[in-house]
PDB file of N, CA, C, O and CB in Angstrom:
ATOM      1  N   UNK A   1     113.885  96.135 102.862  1.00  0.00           N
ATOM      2  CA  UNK A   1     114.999  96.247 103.766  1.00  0.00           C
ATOM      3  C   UNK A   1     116.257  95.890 103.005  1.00  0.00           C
ATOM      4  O   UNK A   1     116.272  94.907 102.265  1.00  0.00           O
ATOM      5  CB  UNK A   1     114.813  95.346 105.005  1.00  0.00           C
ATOM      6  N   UNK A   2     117.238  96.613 103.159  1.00  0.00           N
ATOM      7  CA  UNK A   2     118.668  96.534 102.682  1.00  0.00           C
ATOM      8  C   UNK A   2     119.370  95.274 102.776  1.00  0.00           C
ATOM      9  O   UNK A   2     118.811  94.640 103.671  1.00  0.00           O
ATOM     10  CB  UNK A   2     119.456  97.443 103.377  1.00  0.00           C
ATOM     11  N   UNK A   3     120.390  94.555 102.254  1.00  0.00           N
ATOM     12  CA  UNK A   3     120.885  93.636 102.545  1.00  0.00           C
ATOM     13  C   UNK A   3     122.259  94.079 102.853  1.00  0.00           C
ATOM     14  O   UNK A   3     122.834  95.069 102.400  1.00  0.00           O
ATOM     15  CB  UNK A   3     120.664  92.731 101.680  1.00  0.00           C
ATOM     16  N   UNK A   4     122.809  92.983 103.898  1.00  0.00           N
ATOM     17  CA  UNK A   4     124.191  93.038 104.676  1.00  0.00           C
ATOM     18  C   UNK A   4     125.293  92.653 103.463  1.00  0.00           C
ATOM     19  O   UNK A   4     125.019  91.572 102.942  1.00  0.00           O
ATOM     20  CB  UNK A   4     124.245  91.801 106.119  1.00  0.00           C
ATOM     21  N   UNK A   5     126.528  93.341 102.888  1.00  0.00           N
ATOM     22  CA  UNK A   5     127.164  93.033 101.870  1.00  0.00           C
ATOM     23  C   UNK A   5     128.168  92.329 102.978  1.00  0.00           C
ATOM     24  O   UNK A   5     128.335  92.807 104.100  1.00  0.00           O
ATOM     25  CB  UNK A   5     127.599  94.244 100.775  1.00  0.00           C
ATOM     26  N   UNK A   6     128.728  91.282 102.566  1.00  0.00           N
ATOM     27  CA  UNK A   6     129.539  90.324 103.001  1.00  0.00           C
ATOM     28  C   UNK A   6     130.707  90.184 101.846  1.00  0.00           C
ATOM     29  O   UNK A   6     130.629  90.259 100.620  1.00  0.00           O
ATOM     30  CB  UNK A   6     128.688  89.014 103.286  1.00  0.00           C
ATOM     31  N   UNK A   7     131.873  89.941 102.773  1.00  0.00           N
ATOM     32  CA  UNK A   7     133.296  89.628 101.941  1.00  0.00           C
ATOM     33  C   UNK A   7     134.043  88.407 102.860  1.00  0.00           C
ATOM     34  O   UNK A   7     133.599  87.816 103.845  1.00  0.00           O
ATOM     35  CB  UNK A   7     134.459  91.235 101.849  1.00  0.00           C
ATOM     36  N   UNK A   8     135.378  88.254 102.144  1.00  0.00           N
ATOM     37  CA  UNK A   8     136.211  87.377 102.590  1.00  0.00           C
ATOM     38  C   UNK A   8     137.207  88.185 103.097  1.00  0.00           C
ATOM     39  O   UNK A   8     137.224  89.221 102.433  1.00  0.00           O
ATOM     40  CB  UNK A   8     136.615  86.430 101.668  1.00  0.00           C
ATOM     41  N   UNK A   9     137.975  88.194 103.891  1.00  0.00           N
ATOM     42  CA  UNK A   9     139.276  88.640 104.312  1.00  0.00           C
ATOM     43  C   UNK A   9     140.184  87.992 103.678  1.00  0.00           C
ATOM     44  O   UNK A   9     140.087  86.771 103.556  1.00  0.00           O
ATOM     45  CB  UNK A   9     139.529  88.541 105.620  1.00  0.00           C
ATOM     46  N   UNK A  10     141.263  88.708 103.146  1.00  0.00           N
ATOM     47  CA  UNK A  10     142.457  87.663 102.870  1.00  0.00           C
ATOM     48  C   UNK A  10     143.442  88.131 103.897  1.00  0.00           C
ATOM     49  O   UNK A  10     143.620  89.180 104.516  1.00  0.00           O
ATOM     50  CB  UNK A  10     143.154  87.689 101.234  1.00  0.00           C
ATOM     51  N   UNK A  11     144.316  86.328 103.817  1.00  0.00           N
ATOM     52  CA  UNK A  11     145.269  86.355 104.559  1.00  0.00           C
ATOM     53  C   UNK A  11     146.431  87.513 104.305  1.00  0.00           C
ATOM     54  O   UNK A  11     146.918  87.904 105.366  1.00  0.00           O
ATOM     55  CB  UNK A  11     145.687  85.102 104.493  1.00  0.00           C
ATOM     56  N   UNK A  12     146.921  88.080 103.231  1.00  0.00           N
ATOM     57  CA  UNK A  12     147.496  88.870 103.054  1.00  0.00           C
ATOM     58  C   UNK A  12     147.518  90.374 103.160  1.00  0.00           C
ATOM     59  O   UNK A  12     147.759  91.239 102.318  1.00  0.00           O
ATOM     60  CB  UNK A  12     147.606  88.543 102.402  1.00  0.00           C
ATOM     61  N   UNK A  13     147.172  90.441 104.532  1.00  0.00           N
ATOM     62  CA  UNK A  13     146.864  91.896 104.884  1.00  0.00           C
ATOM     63  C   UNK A  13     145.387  92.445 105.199  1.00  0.00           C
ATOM     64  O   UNK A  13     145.061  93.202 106.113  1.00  0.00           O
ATOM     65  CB  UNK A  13     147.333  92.672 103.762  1.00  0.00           C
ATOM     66  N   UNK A  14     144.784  92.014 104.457  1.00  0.00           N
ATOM     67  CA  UNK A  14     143.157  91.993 103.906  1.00  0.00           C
ATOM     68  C   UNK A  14     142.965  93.454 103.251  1.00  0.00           C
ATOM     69  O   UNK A  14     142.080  94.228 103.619  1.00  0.00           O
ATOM     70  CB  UNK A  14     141.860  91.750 105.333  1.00  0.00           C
ATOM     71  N   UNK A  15     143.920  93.743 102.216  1.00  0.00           N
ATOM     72  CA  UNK A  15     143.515  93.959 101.344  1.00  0.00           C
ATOM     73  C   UNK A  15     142.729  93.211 100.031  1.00  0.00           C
ATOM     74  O   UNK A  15     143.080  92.158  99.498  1.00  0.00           O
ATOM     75  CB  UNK A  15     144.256  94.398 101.283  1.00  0.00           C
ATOM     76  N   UNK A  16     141.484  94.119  99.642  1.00  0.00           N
ATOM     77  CA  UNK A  16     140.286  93.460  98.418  1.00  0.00           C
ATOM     78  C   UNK A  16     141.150  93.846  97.231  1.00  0.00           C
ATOM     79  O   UNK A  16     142.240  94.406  97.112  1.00  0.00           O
ATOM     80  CB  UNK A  16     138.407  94.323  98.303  1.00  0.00           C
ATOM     81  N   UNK A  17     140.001  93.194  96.166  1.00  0.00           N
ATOM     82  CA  UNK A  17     140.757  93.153  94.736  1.00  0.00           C
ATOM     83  C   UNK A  17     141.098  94.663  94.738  1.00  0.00           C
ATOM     84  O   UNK A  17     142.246  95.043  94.967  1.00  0.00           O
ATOM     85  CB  UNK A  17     139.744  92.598  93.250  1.00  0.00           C
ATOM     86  N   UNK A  18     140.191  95.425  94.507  1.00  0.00           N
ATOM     87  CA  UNK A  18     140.338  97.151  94.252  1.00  0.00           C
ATOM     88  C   UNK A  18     141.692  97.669  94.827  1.00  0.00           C
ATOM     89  O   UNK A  18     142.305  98.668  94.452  1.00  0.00           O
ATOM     90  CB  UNK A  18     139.036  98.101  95.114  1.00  0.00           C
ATOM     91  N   UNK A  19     142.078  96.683  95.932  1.00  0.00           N
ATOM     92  CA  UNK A  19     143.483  97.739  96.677  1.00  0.00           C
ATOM     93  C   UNK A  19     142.913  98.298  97.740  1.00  0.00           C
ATOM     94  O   UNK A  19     143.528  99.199  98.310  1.00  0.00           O
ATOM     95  CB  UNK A  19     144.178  99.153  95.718  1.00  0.00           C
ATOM     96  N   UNK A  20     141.818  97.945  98.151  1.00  0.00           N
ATOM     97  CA  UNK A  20     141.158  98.765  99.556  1.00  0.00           C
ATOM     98  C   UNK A  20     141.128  98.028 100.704  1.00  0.00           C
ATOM     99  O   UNK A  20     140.399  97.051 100.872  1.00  0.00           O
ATOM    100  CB  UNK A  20     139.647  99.212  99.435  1.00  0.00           C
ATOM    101  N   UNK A  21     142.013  98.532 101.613  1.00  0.00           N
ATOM    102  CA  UNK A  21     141.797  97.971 102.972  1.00  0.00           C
ATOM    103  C   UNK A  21     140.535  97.234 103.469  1.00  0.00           C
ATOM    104  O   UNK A  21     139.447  97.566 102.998  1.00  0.00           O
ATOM    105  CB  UNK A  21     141.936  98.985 103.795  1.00  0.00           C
ATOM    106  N   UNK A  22     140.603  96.402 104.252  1.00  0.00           N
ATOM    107  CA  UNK A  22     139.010  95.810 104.425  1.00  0.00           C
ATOM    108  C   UNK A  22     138.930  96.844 105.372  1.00  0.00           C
ATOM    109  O   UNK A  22     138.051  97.509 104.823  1.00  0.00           O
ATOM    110  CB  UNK A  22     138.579  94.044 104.997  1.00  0.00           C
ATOM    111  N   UNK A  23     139.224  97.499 106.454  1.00  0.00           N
ATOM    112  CA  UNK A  23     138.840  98.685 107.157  1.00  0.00           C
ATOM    113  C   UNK A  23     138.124  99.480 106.281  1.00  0.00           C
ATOM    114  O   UNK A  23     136.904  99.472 106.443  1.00  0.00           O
ATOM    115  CB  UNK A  23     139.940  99.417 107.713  1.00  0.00           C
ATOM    116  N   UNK A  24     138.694 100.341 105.166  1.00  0.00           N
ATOM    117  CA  UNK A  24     138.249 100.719 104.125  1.00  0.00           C
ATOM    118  C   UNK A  24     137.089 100.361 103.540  1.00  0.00           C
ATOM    119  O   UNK A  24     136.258 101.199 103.192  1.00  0.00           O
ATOM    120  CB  UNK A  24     138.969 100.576 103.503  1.00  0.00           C
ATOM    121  N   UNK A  25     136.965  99.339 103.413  1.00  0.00           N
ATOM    122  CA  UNK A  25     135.093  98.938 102.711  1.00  0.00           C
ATOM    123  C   UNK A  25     134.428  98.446 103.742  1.00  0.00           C
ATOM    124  O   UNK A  25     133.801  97.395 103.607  1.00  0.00           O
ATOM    125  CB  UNK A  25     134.832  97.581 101.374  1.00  0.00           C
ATOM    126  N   UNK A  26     134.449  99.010 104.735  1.00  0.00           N
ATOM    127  CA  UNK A  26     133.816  98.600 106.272  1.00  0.00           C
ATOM    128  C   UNK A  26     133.394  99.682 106.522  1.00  0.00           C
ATOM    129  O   UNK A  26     132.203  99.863 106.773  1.00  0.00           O
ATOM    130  CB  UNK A  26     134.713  98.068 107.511  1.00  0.00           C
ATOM    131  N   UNK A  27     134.584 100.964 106.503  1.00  0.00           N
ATOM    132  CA  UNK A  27     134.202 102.138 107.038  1.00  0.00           C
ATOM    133  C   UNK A  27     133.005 102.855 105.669  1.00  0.00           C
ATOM    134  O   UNK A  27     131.929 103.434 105.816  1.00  0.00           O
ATOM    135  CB  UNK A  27     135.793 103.095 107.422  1.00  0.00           C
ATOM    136  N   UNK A  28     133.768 102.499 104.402  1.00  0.00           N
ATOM    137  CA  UNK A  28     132.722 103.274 103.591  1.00  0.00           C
ATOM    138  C   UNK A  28     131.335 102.459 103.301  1.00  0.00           C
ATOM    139  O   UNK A  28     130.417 103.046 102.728  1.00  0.00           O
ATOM    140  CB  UNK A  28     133.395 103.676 102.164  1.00  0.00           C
ATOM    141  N   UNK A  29     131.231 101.421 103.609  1.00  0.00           N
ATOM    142  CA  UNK A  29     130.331 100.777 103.716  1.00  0.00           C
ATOM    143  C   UNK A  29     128.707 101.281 104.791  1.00  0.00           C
ATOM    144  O   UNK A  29     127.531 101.240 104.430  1.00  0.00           O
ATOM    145  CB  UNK A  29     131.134  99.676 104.069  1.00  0.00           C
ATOM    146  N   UNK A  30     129.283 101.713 106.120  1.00  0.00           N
ATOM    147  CA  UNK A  30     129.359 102.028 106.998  1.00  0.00           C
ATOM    148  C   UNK A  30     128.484 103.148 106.908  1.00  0.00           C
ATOM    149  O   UNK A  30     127.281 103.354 107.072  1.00  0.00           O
ATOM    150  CB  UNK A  30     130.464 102.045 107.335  1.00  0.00           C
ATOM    151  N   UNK A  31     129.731 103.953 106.519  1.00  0.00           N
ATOM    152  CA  UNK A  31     129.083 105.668 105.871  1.00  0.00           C
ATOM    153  C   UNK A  31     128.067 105.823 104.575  1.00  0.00           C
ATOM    154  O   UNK A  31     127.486 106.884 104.350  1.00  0.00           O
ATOM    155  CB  UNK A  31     130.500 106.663 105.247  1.00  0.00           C
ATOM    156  N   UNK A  32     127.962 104.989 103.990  1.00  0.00           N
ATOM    157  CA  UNK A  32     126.992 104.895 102.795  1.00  0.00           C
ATOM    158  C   UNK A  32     125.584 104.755 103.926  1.00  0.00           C
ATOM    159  O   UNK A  32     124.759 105.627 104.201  1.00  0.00           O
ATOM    160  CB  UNK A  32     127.362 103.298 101.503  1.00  0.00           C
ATOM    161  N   UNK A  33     125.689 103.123 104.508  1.00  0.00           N
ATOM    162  CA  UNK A  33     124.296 102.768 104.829  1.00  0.00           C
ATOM    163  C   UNK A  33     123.796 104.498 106.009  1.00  0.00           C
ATOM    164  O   UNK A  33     122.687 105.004 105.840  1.00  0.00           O
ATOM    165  CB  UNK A  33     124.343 100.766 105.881  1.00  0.00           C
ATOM    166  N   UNK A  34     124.691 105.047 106.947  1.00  0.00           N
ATOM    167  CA  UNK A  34     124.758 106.211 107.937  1.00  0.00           C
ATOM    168  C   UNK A  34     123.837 107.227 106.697  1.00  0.00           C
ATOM    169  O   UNK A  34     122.658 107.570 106.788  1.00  0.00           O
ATOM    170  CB  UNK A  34     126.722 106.805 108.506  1.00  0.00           C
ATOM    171  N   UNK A  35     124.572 107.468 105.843  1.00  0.00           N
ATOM    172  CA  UNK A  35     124.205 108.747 104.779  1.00  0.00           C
ATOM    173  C   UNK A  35     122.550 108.272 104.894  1.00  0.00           C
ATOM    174  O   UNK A  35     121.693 108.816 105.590  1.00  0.00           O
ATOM    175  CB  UNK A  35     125.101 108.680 102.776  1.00  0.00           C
ATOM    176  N   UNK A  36     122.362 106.971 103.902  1.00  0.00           N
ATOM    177  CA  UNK A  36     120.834 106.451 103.668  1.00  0.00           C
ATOM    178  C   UNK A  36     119.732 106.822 105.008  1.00  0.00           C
ATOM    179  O   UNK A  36     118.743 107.553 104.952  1.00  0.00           O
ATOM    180  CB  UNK A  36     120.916 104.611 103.475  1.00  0.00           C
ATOM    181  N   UNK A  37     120.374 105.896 106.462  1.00  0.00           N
ATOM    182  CA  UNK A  37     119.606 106.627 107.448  1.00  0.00           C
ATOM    183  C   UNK A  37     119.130 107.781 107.576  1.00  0.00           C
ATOM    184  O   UNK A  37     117.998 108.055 107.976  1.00  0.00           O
ATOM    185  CB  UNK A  37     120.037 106.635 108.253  1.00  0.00           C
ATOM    186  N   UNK A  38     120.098 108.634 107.190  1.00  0.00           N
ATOM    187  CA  UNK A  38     119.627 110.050 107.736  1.00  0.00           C
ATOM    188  C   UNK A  38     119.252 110.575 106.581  1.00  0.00           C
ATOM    189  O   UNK A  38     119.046 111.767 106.812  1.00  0.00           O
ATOM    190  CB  UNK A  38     120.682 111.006 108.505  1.00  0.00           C
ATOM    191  N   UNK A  39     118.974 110.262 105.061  1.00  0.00           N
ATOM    192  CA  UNK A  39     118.093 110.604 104.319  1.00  0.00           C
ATOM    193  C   UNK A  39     116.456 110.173 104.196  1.00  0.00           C
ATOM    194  O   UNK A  39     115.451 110.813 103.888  1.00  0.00           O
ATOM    195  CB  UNK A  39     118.689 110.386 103.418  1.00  0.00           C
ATOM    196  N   UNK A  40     116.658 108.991 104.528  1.00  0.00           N
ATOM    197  CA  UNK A  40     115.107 108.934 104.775  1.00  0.00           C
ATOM    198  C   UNK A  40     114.522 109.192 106.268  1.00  0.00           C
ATOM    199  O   UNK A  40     113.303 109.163 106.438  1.00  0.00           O
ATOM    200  CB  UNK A  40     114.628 107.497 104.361  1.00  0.00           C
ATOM    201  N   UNK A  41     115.335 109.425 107.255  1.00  0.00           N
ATOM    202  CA  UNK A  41     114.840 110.634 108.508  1.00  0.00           C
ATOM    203  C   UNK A  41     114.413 112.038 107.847  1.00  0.00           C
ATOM    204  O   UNK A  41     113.353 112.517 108.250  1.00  0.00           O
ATOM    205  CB  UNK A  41     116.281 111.065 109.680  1.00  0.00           C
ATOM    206  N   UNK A  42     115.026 112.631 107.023  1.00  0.00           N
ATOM    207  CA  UNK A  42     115.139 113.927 106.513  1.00  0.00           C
ATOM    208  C   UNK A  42     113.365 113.611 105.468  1.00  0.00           C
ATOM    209  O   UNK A  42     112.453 114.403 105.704  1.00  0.00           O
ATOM    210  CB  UNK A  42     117.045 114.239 105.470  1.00  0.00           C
ATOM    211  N   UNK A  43     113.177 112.746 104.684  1.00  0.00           N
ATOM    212  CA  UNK A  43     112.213 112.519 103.793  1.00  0.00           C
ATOM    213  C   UNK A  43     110.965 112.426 105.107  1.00  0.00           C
ATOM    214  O   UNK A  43     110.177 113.372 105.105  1.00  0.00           O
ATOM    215  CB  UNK A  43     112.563 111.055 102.691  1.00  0.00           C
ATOM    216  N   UNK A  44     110.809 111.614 105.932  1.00  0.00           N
ATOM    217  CA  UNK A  44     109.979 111.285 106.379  1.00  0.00           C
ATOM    218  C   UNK A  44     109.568 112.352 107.504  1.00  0.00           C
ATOM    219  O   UNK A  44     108.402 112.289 107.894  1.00  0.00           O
ATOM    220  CB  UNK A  44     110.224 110.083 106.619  1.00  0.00           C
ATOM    221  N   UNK A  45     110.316 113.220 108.005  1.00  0.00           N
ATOM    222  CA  UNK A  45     110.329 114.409 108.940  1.00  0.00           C
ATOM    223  C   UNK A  45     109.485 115.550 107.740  1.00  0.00           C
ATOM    224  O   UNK A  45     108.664 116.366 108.159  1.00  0.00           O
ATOM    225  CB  UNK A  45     112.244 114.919 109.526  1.00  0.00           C
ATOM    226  N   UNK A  46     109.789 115.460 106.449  1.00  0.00           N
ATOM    227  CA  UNK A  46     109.500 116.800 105.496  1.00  0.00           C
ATOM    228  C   UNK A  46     108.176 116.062 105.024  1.00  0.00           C
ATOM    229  O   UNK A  46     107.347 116.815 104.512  1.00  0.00           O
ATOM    230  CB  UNK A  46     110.830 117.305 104.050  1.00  0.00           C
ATOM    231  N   UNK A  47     107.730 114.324 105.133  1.00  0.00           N
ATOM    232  CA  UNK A  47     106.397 114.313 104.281  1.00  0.00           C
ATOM    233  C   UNK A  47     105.116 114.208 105.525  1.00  0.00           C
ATOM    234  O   UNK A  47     103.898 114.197 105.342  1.00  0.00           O
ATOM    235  CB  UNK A  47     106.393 112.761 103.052  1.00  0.00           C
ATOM    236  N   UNK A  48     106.036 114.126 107.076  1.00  0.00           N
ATOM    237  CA  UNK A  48     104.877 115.066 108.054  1.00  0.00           C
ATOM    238  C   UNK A  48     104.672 115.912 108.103  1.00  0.00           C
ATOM    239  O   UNK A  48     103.872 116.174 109.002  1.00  0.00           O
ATOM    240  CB  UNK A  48     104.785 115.225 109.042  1.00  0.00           C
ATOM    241  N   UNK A  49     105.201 117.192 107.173  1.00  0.00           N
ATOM    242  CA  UNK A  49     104.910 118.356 107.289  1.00  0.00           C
ATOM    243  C   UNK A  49     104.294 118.912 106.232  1.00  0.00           C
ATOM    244  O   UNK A  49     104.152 120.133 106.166  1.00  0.00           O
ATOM    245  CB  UNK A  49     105.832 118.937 107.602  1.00  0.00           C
ATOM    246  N   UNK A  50     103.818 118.007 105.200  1.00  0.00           N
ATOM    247  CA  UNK A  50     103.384 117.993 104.249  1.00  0.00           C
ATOM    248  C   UNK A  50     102.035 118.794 104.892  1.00  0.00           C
ATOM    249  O   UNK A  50     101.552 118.580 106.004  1.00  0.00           O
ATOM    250  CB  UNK A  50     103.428 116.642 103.576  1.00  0.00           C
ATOM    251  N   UNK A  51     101.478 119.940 103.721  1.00  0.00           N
ATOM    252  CA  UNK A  51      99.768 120.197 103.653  1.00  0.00           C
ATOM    253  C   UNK A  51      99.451 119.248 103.956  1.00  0.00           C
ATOM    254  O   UNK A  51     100.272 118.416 104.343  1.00  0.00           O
ATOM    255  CB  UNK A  51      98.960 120.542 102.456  1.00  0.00           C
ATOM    256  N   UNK A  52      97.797 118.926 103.888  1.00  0.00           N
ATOM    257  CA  UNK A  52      96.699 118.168 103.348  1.00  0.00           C
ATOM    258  C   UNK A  52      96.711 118.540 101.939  1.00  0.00           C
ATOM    259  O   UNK A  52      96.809 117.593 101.159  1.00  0.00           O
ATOM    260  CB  UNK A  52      95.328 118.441 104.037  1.00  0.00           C
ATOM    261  N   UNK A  53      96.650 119.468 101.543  1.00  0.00           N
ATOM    262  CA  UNK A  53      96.736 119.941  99.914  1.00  0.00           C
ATOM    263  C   UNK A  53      97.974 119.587  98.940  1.00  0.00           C
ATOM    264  O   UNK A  53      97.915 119.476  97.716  1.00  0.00           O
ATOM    265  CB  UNK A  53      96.721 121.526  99.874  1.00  0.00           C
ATOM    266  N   UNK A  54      98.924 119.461  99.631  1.00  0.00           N
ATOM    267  CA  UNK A  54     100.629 118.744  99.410  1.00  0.00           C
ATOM    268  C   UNK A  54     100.316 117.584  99.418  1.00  0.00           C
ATOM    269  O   UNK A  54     100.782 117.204  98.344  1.00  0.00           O
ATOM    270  CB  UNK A  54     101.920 118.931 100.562  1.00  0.00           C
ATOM    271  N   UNK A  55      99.748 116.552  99.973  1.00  0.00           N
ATOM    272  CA  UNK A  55      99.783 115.315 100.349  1.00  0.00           C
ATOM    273  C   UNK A  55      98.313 115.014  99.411  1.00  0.00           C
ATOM    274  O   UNK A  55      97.912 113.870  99.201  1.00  0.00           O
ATOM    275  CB  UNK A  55      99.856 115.078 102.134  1.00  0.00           C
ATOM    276  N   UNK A  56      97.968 115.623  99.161  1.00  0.00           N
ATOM    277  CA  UNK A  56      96.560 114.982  97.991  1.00  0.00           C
ATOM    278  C   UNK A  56      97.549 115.643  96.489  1.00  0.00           C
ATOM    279  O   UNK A  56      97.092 115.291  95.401  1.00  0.00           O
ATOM    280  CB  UNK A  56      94.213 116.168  98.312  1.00  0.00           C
ATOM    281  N   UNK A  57      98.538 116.342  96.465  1.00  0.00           N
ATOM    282  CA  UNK A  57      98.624 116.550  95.345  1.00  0.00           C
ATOM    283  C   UNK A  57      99.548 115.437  95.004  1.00  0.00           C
ATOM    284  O   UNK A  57      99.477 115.086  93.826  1.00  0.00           O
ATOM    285  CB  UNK A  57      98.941 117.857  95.061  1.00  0.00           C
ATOM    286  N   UNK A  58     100.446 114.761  95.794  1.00  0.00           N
ATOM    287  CA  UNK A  58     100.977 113.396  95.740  1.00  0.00           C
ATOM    288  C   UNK A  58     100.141 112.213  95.919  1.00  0.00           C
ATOM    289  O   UNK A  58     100.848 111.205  95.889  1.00  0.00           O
ATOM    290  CB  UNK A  58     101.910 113.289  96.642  1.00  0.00           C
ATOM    291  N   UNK A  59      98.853 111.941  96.102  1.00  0.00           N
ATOM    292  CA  UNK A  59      98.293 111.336  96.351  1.00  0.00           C
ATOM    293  C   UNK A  59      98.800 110.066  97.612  1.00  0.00           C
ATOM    294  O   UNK A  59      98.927 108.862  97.388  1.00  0.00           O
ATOM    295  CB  UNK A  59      97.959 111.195  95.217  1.00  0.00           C
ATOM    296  N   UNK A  60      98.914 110.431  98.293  1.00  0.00           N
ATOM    297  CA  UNK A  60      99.102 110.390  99.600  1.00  0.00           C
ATOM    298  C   UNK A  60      98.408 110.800 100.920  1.00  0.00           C
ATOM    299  O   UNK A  60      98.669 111.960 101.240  1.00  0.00           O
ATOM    300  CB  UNK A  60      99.929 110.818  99.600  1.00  0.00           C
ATOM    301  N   UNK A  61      97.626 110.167 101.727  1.00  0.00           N
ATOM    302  CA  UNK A  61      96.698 110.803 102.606  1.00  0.00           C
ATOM    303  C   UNK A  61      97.265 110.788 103.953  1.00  0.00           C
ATOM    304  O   UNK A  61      98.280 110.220 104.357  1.00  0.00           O
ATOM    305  CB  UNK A  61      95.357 110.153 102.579  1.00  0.00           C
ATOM    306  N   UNK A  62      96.502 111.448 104.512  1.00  0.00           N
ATOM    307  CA  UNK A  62      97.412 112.051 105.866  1.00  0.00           C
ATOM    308  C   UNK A  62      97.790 110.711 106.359  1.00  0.00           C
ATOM    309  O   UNK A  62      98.909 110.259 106.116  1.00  0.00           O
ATOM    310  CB  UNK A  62      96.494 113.081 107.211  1.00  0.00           C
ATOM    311  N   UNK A  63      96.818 109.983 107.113  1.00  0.00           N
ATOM    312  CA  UNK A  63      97.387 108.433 107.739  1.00  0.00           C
ATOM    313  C   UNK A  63      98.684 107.610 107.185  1.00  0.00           C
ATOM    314  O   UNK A  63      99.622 107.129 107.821  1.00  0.00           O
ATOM    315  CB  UNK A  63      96.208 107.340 107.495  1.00  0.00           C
ATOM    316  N   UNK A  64      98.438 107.612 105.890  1.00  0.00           N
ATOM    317  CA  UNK A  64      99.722 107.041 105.069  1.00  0.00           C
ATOM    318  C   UNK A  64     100.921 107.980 105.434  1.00  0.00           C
ATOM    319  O   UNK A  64     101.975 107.366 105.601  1.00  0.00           O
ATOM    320  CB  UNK A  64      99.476 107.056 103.305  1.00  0.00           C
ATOM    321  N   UNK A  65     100.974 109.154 105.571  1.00  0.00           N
ATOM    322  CA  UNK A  65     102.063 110.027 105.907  1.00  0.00           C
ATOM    323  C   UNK A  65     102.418 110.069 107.162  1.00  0.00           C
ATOM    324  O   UNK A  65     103.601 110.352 107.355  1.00  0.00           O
ATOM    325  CB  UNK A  65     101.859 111.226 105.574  1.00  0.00           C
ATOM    326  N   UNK A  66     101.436 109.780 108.526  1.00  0.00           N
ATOM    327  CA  UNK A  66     101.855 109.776 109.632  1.00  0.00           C
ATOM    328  C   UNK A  66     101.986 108.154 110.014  1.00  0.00           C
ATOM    329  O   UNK A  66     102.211 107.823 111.178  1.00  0.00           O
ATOM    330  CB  UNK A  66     100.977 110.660 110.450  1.00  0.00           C
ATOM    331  N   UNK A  67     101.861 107.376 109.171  1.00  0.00           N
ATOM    332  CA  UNK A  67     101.979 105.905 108.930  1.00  0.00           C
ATOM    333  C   UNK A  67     103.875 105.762 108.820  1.00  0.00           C
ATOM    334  O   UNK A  67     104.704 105.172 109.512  1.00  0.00           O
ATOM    335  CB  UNK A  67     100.947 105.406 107.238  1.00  0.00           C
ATOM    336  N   UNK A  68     103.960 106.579 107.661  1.00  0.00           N
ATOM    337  CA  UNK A  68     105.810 106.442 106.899  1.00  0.00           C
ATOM    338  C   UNK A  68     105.972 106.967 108.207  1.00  0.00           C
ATOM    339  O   UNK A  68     106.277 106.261 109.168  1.00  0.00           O
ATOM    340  CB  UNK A  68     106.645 107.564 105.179  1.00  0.00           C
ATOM    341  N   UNK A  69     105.736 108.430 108.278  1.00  0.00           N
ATOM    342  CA  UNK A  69     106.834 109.309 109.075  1.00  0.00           C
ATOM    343  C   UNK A  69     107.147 108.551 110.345  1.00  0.00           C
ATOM    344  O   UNK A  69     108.239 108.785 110.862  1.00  0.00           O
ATOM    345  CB  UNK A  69     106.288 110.886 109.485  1.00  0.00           C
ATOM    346  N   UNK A  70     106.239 107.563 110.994  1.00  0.00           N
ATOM    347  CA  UNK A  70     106.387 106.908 112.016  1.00  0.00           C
ATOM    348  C   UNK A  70     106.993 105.875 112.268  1.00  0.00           C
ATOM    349  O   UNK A  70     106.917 105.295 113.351  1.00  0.00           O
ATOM    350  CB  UNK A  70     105.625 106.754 112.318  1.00  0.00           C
ATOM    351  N   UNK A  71     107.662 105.513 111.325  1.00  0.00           N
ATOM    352  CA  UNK A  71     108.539 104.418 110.884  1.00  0.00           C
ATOM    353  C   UNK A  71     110.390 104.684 111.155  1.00  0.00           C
ATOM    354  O   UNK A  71     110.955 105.497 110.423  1.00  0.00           O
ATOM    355  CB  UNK A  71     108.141 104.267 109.170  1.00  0.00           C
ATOM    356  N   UNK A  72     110.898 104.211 111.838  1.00  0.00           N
ATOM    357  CA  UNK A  72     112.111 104.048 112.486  1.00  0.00           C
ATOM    358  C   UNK A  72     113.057 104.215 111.535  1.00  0.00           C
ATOM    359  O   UNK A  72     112.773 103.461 110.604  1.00  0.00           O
ATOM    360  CB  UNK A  72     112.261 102.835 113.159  1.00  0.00           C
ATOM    361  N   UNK A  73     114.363 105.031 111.230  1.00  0.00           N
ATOM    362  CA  UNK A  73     114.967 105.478 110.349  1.00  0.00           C
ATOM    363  C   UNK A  73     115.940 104.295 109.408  1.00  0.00           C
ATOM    364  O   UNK A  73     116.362 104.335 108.252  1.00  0.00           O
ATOM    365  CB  UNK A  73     115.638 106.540 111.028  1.00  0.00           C
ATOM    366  N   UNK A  74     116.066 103.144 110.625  1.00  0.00           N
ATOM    367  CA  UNK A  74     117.226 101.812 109.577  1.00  0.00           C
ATOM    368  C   UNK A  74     115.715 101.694 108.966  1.00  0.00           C
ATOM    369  O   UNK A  74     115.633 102.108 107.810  1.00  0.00           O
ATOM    370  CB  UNK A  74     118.299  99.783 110.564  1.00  0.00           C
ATOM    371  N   UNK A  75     114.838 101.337 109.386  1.00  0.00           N
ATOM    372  CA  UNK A  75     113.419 100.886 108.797  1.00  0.00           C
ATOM    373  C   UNK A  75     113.239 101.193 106.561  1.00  0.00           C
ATOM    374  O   UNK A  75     112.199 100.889 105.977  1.00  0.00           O
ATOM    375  CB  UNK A  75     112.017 102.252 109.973  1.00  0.00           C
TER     376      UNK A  75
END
């Protein structure tokens, strides 16, 4: 499981060292972990649809695949 990145606000606006709004590394923060969700929705939707012959050629067996795929997307 991912870890929560944590900062300080500064009093001066709350702009970070980089020059980025803290809105800014909130929102892209945000949109990074969003992107990740919906890539491993996309992985786990395509390795249920895997063959039996697909899924032994990864060595991977069906249960293990309807095991992942069943697994909740922050997961």
């Amino acid at each position: 499981m991912g870890t929560i990145d944590t900062f300080a606000v500064q009093a001066s606006g709350g702009t970070g060292a980089a020059g980025r709004s803290t809105a800014g590394i909130l929102w892209s923060g945000l949109v990074r972990r969003l992107g990740d969700a919906v890539a491993r929705w996309r992985q786990r939707r395509d390795l249920r649809e895997l063959s039996d012959d697909q899924l032994r050629d990864i060595g991977v067996t069906r249960q293990d695949a309807r095991r992942e795929a069943a697994r909740p997307f922050w997961d």
